[in-house]
C-alpha positions as CSV (number, residue, x, y, z in Angstrom):
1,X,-14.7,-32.9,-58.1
2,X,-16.7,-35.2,-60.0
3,X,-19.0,-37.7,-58.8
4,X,-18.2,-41.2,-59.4
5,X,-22.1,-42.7,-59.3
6,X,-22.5,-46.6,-59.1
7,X,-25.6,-48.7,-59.5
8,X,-25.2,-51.9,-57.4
9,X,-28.0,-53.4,-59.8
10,X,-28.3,-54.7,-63.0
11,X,-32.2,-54.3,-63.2
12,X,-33.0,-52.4,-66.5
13,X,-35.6,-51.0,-64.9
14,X,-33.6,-49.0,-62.4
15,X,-31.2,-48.2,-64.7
16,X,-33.7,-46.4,-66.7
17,X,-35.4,-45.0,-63.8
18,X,-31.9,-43.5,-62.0
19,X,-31.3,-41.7,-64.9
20,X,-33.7,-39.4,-64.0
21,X,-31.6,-38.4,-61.5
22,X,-27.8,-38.7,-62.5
23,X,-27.4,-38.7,-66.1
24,X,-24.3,-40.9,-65.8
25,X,-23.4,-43.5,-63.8
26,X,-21.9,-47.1,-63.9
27,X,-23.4,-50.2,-63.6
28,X,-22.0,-53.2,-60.4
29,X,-24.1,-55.6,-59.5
30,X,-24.2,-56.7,-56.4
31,X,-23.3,-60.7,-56.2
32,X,-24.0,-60.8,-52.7
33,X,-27.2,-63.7,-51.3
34,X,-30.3,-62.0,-51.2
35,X,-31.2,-63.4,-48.0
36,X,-32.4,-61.2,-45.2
37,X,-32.6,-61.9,-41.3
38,X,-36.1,-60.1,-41.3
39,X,-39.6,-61.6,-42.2
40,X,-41.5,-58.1,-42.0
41,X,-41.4,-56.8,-45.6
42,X,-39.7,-52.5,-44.9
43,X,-37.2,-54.5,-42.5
44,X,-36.0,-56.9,-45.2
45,X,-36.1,-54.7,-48.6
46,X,-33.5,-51.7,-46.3
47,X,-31.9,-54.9,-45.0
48,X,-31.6,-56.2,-48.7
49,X,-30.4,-52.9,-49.9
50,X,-27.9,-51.8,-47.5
51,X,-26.2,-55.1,-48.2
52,X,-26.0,-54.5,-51.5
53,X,-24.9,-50.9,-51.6
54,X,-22.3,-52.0,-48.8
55,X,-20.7,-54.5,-51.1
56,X,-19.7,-53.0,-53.9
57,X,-19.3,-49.4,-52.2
58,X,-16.2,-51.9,-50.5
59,X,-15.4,-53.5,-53.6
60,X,-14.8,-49.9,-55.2
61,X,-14.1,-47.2,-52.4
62,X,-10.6,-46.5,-52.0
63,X,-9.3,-43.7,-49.8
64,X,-7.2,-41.2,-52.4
65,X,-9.6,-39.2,-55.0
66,X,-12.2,-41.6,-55.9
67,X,-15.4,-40.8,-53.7
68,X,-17.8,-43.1,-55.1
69,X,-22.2,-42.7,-54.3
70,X,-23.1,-46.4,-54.7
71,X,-27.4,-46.6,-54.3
72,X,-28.7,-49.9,-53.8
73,X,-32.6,-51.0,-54.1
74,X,-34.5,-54.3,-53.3
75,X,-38.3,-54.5,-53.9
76,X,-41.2,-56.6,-52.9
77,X,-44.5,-57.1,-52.9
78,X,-46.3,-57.6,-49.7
79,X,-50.0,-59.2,-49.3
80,X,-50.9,-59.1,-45.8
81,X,-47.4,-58.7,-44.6
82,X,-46.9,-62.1,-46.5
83,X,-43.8,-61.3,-48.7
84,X,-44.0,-62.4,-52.6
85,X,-40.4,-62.4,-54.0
86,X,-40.0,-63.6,-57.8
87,X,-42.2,-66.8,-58.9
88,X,-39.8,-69.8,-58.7
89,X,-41.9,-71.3,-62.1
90,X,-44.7,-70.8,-63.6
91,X,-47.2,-72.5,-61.2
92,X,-45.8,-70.5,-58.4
93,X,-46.7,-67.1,-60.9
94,X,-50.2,-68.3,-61.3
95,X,-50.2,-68.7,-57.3
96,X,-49.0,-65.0,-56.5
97,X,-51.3,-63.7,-59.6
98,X,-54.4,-65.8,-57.9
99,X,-53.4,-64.0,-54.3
100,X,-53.3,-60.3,-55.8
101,X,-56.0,-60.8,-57.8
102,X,-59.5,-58.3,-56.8
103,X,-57.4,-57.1,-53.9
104,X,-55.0,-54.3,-52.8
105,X,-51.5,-55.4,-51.6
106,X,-48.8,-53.1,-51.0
107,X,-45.1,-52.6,-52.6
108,X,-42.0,-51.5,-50.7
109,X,-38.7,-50.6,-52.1
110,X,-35.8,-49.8,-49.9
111,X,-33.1,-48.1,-50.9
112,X,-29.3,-47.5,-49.5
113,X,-27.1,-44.7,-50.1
114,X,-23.2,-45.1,-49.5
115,X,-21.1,-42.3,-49.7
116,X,-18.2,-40.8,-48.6
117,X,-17.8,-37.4,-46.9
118,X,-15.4,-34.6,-47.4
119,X,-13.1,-36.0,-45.2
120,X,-13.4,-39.8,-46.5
121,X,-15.4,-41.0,-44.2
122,X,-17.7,-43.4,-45.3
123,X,-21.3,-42.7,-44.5
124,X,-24.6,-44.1,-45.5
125,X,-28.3,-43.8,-45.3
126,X,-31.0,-46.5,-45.8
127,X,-34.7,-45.6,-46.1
128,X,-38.2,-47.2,-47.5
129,X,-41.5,-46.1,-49.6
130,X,-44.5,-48.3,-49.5
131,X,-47.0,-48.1,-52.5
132,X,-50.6,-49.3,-52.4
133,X,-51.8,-51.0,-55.6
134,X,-55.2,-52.2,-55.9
135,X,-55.6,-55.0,-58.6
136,X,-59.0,-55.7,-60.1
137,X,-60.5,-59.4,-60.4
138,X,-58.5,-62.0,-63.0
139,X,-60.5,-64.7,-64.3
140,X,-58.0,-68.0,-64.7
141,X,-57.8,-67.5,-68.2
142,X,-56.4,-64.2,-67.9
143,X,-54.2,-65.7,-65.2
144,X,-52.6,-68.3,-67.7
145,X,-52.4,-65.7,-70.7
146,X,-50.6,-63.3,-68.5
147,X,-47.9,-66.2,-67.4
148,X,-47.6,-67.2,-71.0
149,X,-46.1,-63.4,-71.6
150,X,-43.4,-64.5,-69.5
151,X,-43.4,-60.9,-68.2
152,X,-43.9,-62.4,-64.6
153,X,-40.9,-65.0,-64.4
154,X,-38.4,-61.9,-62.9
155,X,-41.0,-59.4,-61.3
156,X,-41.5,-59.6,-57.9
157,X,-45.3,-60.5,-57.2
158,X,-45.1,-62.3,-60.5
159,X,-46.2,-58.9,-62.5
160,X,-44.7,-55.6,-63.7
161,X,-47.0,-52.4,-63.5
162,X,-45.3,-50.4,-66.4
163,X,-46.3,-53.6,-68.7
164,X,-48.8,-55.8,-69.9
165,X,-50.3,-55.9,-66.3
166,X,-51.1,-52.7,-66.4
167,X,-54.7,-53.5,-67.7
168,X,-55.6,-55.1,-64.0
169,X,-54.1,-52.1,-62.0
170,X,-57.6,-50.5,-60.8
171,X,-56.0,-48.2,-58.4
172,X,-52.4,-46.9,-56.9
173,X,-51.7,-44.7,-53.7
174,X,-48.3,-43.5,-53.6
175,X,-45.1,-43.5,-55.7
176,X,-45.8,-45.4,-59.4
177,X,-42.4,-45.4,-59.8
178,X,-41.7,-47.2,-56.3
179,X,-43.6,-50.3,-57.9
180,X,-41.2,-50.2,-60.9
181,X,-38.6,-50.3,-58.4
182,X,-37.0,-47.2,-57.7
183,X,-38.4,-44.6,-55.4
184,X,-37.3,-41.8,-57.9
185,X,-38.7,-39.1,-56.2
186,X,-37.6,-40.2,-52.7
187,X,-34.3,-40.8,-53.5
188,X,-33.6,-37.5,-56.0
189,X,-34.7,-35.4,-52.5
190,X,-32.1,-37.9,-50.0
191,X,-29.5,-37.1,-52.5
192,X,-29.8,-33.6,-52.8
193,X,-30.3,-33.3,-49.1
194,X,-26.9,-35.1,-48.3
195,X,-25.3,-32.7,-51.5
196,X,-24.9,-35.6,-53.4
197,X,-26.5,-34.4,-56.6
């Protein structure tokens, strides 16, 4: 039978990067508050995750022929355990650029699986990567041309790696792609573990 794989996420960036994986797939976005419980950053982003996954694998699963794989992600970006989400305005961008600046901070996506088995039964699995990224000094000026791109305004840590920020990324440790916001590799070897692929 055909798998019926869902996206709960309308980020362009993990639509592109899931497509490494399954080559097609529908996009749901979650609607769902993306408030979590937790304050320690690997707690919250699985927290984040499973609650989307869990609401539109609900929305969608039905019990007859239709056995839906619904992945959900959440990412953030984590400067001594401090959690910054997306800049509320630009001031708050210049703030979150100004803490990551000449330092290393980490990123952690967490990622949700729903699923049904053979029998119907739904099942699921949650997990985490954590990337390091070092980011070299910004002057203020670079700051405020940066924030002017408007590249910040939606990025979690008010920057995305596979654009123009890429020039102040002196050093990564771990999954690049993780940062972009979809632990590819991660997720490709969860999947074909639970025969979902």
């Amino acid at each position: 039978m055909k798998k019926r794989y869902v996206l709960a996420s309308g980020s362009p960036r993990r639509k592109e990067l899931l497509q490494k994986i399954v080559s097609e797939y529908e996009v749901i976005p979650a609607e769902g508050e993306e408030n979590s419980i937790s304050t320690d950053p690997a707690e919250m982003v699985e927290e984040l995750s499973f609650k989307k996954a869990s609401e539109i694998f609900h929305k969608i699963f039905t019990n007859d022929t239709d056995r839906p794989v619904v992945i959900g992600a959440d990412t953030v970006v984590s400067y001594n355990r401090r959690v910054l989400g997306k800049p509320r305005d630009e001031e708050d961008a210049k703030a979150m650029l100004r803490i990551i600046s000449g330092g290393t901070h980490t990123v952690l996506s967490g990622v949700t699986v729903f699923y049904a088995d053979e029998n119907g039964k739904e099942q699921h699995v949650t997990f985490h990567e954590e990337t390091f990224v070092d980011v070299a000094d910004m002057t203020e000026k670079e700051i405020d041309s940066y924030v002017l791109t408007k590249e910040p305004m939606d990025k979690a840590g008010a920057y995305g790696i596979q654009g123009q920020f890429a020039i102040f990324v002196s050093g990564i440790r771990g999954d690049y792609y993780n940062v972009v916001g979809l632990p590819v590799a991660r997720l490709y070897k969860e999947m074909k573990n639970l025969n979902l692929l």
